[in-house]
SERO-4910 file (N, C-alpha, C, O; in steps of 0.05 Angstrom, whole numbers):
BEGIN
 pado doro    nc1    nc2    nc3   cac1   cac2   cac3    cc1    cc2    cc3    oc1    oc2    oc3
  Unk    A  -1347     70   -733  -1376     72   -734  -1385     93   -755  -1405     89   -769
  Unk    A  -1366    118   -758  -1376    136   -774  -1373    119   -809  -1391    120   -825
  Unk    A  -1357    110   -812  -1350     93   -837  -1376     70   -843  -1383     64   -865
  Unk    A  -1390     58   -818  -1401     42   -824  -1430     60   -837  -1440     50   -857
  Unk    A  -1442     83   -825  -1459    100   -839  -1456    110   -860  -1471    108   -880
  Unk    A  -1431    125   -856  -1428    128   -896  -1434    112   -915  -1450    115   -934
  Unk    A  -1415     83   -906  -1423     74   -932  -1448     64   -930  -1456     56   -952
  Unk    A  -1472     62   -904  -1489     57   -904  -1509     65   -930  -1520     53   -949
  Unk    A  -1507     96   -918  -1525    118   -927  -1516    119   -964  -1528    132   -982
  Unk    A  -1494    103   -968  -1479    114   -984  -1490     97  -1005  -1496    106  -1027
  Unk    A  -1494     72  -1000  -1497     46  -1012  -1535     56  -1020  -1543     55  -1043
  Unk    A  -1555     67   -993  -1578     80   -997  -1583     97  -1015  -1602     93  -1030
  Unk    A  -1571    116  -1018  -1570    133  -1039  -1569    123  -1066  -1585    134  -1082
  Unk    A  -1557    108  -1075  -1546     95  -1094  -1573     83  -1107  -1581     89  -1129
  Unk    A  -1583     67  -1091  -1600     48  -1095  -1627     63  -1097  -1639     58  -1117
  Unk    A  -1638     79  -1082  -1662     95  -1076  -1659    116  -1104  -1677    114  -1121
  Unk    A  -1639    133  -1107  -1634    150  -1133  -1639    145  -1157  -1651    157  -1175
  Unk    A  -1622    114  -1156  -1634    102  -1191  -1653     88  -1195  -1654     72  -1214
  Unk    A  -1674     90  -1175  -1705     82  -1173  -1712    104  -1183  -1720    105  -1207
  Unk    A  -1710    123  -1170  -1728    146  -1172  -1710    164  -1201  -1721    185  -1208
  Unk    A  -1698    161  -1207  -1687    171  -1244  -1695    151  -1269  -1698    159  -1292
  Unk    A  -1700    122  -1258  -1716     98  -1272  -1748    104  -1279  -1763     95  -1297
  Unk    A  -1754    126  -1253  -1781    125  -1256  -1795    140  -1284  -1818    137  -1290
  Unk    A  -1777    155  -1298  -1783    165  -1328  -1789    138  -1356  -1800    142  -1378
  Unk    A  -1778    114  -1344  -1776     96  -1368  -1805     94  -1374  -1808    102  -1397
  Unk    A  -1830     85  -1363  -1853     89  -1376  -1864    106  -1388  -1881    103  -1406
  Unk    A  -1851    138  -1374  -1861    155  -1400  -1846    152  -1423  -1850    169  -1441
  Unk    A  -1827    133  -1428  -1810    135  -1450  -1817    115  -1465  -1811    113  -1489
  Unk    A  -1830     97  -1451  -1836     70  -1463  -1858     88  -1480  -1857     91  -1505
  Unk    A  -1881    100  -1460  -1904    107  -1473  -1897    122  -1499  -1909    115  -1519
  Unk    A  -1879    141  -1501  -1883    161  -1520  -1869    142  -1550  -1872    150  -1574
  Unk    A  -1855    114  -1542  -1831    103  -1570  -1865     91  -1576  -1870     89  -1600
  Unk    A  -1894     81  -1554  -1905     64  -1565  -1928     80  -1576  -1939     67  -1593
  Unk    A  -1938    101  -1571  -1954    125  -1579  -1948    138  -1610  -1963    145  -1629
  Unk    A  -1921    139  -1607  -1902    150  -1624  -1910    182  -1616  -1907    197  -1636
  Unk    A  -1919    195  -1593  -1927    217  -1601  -1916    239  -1561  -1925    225  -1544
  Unk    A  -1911    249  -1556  -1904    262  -1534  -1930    279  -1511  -1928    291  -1490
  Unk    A  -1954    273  -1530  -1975    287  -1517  -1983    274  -1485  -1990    253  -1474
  Unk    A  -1976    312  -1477  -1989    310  -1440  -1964    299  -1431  -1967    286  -1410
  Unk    A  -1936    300  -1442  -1919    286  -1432  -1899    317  -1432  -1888    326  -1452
  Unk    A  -1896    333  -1401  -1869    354  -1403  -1843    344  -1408  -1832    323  -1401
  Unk    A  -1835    365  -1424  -1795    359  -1426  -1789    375  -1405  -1775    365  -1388
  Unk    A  -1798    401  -1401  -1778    409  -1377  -1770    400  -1347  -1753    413  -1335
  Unk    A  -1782    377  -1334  -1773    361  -1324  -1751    346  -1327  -1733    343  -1311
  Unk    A  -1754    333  -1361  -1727    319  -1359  -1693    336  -1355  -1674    330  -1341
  Unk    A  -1699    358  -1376  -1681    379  -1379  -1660    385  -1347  -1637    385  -1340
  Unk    A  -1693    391  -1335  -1689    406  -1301  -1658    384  -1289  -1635    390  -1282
  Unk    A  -1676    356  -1293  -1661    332  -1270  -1646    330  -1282  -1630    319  -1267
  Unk    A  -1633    332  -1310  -1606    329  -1332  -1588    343  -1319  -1569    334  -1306
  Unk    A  -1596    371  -1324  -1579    399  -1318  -1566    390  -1281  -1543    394  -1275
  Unk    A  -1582    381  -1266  -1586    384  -1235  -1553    358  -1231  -1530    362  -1224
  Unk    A  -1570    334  -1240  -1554    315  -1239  -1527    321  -1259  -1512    301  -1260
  Unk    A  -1520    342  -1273  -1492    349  -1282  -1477    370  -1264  -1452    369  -1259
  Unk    A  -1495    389  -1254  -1488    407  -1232  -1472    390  -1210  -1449    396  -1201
  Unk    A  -1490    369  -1202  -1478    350  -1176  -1462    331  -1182  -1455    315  -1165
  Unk    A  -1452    328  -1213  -1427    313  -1214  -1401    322  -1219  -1380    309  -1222
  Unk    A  -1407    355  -1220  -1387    374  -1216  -1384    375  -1190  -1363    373  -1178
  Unk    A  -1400    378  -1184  -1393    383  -1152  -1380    363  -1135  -1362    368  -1118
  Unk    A  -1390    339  -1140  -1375    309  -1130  -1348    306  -1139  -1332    298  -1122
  Unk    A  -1338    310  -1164  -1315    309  -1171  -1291    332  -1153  -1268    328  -1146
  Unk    A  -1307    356  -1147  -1291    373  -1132  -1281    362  -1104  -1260    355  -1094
  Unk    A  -1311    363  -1097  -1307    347  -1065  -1305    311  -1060  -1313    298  -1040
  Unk    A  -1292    304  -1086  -1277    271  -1074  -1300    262  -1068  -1300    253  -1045
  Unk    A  -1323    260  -1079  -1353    242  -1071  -1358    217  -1090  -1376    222  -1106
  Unk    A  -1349    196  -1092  -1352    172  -1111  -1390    172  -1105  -1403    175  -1126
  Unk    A  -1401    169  -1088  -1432    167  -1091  -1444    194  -1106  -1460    191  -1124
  Unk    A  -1436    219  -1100  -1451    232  -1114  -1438    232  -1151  -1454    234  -1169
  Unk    A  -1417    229  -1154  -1405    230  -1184  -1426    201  -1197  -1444    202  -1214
  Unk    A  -1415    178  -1181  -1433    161  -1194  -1457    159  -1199  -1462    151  -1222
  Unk    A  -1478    164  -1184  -1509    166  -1187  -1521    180  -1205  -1541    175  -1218
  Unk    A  -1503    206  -1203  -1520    223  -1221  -1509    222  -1244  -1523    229  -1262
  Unk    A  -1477    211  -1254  -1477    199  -1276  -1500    181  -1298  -1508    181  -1322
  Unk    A  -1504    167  -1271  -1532    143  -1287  -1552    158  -1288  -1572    149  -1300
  Unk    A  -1555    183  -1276  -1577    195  -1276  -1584    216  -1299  -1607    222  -1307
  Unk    A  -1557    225  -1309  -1547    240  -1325  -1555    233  -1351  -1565    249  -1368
  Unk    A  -1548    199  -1357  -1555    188  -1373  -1579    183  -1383  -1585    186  -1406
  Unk    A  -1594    172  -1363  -1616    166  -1364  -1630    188  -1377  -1640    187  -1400
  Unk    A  -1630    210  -1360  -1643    236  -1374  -1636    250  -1399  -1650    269  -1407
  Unk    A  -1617    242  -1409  -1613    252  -1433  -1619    226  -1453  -1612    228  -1476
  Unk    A  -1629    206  -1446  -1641    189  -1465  -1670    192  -1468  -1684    182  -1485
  Unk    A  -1679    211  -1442  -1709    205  -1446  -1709    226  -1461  -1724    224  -1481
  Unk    A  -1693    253  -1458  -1697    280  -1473  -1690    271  -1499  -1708    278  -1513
  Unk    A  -1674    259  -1511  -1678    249  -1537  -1697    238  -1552  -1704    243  -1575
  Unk    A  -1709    214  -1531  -1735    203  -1544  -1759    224  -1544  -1777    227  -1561
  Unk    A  -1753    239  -1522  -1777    257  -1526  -1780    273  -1557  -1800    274  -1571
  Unk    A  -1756    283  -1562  -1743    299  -1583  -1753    291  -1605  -1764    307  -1619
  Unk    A  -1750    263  -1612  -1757    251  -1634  -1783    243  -1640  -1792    238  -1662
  Unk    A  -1796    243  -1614  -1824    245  -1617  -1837    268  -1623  -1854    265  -1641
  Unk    A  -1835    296  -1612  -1839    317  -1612  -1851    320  -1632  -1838    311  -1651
  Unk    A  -1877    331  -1640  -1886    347  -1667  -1872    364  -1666  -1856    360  -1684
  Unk    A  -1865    384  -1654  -1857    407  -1652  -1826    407  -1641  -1822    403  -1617
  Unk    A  -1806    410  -1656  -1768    403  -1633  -1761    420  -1625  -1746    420  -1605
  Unk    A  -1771    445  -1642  -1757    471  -1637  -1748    475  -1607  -1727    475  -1595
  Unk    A  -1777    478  -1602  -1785    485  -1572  -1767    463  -1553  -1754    477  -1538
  Unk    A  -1764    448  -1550  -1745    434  -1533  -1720    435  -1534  -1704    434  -1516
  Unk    A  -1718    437  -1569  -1677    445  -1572  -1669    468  -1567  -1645    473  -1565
  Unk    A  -1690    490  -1565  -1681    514  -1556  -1684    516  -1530  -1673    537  -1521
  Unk    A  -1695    500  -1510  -1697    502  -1486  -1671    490  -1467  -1658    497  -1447
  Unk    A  -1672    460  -1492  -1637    453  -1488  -1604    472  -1492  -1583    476  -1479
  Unk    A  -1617    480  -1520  -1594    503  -1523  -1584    518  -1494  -1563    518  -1481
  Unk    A  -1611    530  -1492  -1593    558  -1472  -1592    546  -1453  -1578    559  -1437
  Unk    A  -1604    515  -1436  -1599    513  -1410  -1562    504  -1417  -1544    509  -1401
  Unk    A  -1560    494  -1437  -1538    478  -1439  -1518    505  -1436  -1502    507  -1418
  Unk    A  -1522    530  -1460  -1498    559  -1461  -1493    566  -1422  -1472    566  -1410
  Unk    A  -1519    571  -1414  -1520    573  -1386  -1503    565  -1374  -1484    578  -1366
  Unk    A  -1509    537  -1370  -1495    521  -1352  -1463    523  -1361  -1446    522  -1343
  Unk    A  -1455    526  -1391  -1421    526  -1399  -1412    559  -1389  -1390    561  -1378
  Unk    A  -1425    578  -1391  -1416    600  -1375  -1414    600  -1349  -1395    614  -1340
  Unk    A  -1430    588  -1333  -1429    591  -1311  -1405    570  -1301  -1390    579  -1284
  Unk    A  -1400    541  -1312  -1380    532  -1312  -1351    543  -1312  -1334    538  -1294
  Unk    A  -1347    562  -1337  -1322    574  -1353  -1328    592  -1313  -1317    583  -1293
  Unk    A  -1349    617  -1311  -1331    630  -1294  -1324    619  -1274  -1305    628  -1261
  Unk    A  -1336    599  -1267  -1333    582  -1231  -1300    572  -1239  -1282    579  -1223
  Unk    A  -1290    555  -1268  -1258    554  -1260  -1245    575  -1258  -1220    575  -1257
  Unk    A  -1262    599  -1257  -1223    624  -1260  -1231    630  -1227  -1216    646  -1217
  Unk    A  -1247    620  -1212  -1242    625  -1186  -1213    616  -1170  -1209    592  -1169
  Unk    A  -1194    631  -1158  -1174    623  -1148  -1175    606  -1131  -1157    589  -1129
  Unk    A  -1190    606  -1118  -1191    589  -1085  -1212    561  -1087  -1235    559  -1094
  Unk    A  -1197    545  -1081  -1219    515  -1089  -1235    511  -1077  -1250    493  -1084
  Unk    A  -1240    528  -1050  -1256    521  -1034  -1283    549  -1040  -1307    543  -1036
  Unk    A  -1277    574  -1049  -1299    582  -1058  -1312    576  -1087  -1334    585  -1094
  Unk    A  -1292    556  -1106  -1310    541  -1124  -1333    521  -1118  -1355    514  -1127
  Unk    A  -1318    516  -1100  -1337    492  -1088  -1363    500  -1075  -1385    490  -1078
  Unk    A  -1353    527  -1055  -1381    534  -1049  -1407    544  -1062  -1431    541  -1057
  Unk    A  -1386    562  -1091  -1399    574  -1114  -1421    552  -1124  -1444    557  -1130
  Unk    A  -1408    523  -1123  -1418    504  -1140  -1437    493  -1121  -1459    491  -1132
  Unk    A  -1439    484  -1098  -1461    471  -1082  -1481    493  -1082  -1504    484  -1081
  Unk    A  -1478    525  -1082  -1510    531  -1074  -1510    534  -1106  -1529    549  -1108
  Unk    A  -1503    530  -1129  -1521    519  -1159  -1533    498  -1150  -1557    500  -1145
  Unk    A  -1519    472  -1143  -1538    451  -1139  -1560    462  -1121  -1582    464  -1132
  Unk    A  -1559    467  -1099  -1569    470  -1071  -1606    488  -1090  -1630    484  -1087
  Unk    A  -1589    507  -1108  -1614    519  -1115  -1636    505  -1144  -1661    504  -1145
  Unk    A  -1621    498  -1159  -1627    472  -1181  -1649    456  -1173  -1671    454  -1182
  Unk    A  -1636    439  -1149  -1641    406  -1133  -1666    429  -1130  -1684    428  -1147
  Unk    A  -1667    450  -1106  -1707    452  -1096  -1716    461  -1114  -1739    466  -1108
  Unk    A  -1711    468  -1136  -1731    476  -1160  -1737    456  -1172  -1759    453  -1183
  Unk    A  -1715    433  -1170  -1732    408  -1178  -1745    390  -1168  -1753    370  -1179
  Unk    A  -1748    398  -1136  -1755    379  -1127  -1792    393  -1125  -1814    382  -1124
  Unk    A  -1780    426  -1126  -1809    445  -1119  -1829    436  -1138  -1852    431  -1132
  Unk    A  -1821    434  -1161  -1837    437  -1188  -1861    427  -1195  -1877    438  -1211
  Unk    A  -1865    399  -1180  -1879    386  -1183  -1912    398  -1168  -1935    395  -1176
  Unk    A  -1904    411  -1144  -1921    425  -1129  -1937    454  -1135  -1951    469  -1121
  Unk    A  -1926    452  -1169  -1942    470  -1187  -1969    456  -1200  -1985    466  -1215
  Unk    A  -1968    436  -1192  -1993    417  -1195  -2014    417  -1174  -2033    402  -1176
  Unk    A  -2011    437  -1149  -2022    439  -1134  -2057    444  -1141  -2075    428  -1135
  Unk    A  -2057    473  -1157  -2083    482  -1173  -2103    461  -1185  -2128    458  -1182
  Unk    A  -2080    446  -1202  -2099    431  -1218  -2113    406  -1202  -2136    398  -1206
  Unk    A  -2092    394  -1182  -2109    376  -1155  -2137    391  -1143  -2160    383  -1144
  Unk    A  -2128    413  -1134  -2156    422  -1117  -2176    433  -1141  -2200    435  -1134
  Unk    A  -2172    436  -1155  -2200    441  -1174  -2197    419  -1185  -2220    412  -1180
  Unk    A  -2186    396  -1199  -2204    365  -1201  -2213    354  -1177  -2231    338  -1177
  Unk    A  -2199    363  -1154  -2209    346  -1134  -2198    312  -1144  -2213    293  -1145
  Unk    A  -2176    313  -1150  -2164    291  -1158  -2135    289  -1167  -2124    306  -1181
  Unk    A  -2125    267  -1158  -2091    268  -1151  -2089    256  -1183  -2066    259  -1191
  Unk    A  -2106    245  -1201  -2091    226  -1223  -2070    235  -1239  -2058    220  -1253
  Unk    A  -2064    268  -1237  -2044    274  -1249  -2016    279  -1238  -1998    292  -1249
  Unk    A  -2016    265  -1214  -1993    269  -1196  -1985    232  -1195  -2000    216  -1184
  Unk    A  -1961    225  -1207  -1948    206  -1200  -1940    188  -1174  -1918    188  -1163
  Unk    A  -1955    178  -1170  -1948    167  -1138  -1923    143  -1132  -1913    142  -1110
  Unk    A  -1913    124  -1154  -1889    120  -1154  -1855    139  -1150  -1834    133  -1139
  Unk    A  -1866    164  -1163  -1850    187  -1171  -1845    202  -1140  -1823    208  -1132
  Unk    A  -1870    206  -1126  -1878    213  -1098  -1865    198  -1075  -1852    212  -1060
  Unk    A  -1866    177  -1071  -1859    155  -1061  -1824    155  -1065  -1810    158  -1045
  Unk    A  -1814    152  -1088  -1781    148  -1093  -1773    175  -1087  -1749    175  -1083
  Unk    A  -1782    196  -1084  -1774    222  -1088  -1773    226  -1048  -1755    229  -1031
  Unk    A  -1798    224  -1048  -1793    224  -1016  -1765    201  -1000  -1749    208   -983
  Unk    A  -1767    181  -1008  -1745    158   -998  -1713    177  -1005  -1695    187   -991
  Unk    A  -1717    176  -1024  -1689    190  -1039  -1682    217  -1018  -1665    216  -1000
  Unk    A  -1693    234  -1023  -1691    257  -1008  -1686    249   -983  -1663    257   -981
  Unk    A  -1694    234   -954  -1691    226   -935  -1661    214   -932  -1645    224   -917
  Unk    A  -1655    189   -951  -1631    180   -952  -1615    197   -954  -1597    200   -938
  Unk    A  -1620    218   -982  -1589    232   -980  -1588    261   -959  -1568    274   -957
  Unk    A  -1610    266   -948  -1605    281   -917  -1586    271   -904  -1564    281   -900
  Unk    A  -1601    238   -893  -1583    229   -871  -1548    223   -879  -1531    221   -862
  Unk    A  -1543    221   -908  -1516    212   -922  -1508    245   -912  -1500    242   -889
  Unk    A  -1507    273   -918  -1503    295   -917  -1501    300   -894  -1482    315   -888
  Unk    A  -1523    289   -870  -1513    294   -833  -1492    280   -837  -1472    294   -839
  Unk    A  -1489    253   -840  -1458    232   -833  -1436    250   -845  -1415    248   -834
  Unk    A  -1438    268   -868  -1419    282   -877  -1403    304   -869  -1379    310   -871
  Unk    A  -1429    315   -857  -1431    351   -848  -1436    364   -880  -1420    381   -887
  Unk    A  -1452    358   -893  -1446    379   -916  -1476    387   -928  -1495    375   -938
  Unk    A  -1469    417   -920  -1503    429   -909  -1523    435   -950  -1546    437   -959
  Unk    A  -1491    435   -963  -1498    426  -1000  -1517    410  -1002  -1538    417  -1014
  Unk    A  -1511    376   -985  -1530    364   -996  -1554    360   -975  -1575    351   -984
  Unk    A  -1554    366   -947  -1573    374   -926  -1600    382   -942  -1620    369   -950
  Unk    A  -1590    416   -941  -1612    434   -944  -1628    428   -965  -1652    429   -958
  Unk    A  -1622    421   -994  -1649    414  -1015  -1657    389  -1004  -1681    382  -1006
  Unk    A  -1641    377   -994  -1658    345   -997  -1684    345   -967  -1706    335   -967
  Unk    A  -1672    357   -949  -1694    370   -931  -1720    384   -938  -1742    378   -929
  Unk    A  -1715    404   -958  -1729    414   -966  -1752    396   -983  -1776    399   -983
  Unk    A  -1737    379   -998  -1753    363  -1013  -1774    344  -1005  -1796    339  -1013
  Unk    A  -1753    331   -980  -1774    314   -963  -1800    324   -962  -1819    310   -971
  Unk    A  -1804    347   -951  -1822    367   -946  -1838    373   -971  -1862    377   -968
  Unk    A  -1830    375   -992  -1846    379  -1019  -1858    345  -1018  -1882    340  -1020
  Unk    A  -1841    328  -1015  -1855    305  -1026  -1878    289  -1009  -1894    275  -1021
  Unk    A  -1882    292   -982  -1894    298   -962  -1924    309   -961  -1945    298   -952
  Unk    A  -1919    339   -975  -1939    360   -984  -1961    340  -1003  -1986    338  -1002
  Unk    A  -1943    327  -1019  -1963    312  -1041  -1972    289  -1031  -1996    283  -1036
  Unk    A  -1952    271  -1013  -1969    248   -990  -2002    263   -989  -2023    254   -998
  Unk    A  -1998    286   -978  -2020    290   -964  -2044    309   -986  -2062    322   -978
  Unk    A  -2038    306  -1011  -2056    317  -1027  -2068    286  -1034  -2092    284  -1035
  Unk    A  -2056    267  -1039  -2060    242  -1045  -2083    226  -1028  -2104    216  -1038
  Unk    A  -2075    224  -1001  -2097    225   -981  -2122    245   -980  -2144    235   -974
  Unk    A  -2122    274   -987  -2147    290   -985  -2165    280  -1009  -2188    272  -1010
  Unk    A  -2144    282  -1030  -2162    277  -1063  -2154    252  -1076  -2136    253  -1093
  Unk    A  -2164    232  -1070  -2160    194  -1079  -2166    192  -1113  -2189    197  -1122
  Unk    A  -2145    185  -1131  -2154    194  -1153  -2187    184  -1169  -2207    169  -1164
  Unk    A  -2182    195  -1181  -2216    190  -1189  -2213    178  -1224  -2201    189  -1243
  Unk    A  -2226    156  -1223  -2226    130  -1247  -2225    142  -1273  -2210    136  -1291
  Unk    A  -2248    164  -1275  -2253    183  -1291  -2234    195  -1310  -2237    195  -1334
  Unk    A  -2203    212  -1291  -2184    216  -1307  -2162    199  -1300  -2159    186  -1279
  Unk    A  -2139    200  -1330  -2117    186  -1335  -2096    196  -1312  -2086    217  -1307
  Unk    A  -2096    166  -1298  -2064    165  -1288  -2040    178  -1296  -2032    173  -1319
  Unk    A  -2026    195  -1281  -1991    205  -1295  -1979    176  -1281  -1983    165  -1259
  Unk    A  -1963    170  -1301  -1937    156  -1296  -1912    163  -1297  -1894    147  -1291
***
């Protein structure tokens, strides 16, 4: 029975994840057909790049074929939109230097996690990176909070993005109970809860015709 939930949850994840990492292709479409990146953040893509490489380190440690795989495609995905963004960019600096040091970052922090002796405090080293990564990216979006209650309007909050983000998060909770592994528990709990927060800004403030939709 426990096998039949894993791969349940397992097969969920899968499917719910590369919805919700797909959900960038319209801003990518928009910016190759605009030719131009305006009102469109990179540090988003950067964030879920960096996050989804974190957690395919981590899957590789702990023998996880669902988490190595997903965020592979996820991995990808985001570093194709950060490219298109790139090339759109008036300005690159600012994104390649933002790339730079998340990228030096992340290879130091890599280099010291292998001289750890014990595989099991690499591993732990390595889930609370993800553990802390994953709610910053899941938080981030809830910095949009301000600009909702003074438009008094959700149009700048993605409701596809809302929607996959909440599903996703839920699935890989329940994949993490079937597991015991409180790594991928705790952000995705947390997240539910961020994505939730925005359900219910969505319902107070119904967007208004006036301003442009985020996609």
């Amino acid at each position: 029975m426990a096998e039949f939930w894993i791969s349940f949850f397992s097969n969920g994840c899968i499917a719910v994840t590369i919805i919700m990492f797909a959900t960038g292709i319209p801003q990518c479409m928009e910016m190759m057909k605009k030719k131009t990146t305006k009102n469109i953040p990179f540090l988003p893509y950067l964030i879920t790049n960096v996050n989804a490489i974190g957690w395919i380190i981590y899957g590789k440690m702990t023998v996880n074929f669902t988490v190595v795989f997903v965020n592979t495609i996820g991995a990808g995905l985001q570093t194709l939109y950060m490219a298109v963004y790139i090339f759109f960019a008036a300005d690159k600096s600012k994104p390649l230097v933002q790339s730079s040091v998340c990228g030096g970052a992340a290879a130091i922090t890599w280099y010291i996690i292998t001289q750890f002796a014990n595989v099991i405090d690499a591993i732990n080293v390595t889930g609370i990176i993800c553990c802390t990564v994953t709610i910053f990216m899941f938080a981030s979006p809830l910095a949009e909070i301000n600009t909702v209650i003074a438009n008094k309007s959700t149009a700048t909050i993605s409701l596809p993005l809302t929607v996959t983000a909440s599903l996703c998060s839920a699935m890989w909770t329940m994949f993490g109970l079937v597991l015991h592994d409180n790594f991928i528990i705790i952000p995705n709990v947390l997240g539910f809860f961020a994505a939730f927060s925005r359900f219910y800004l969505f319902y107070k403030y119904p967007s208004s015709p006036g301003l442009p939709h985020s996609v």
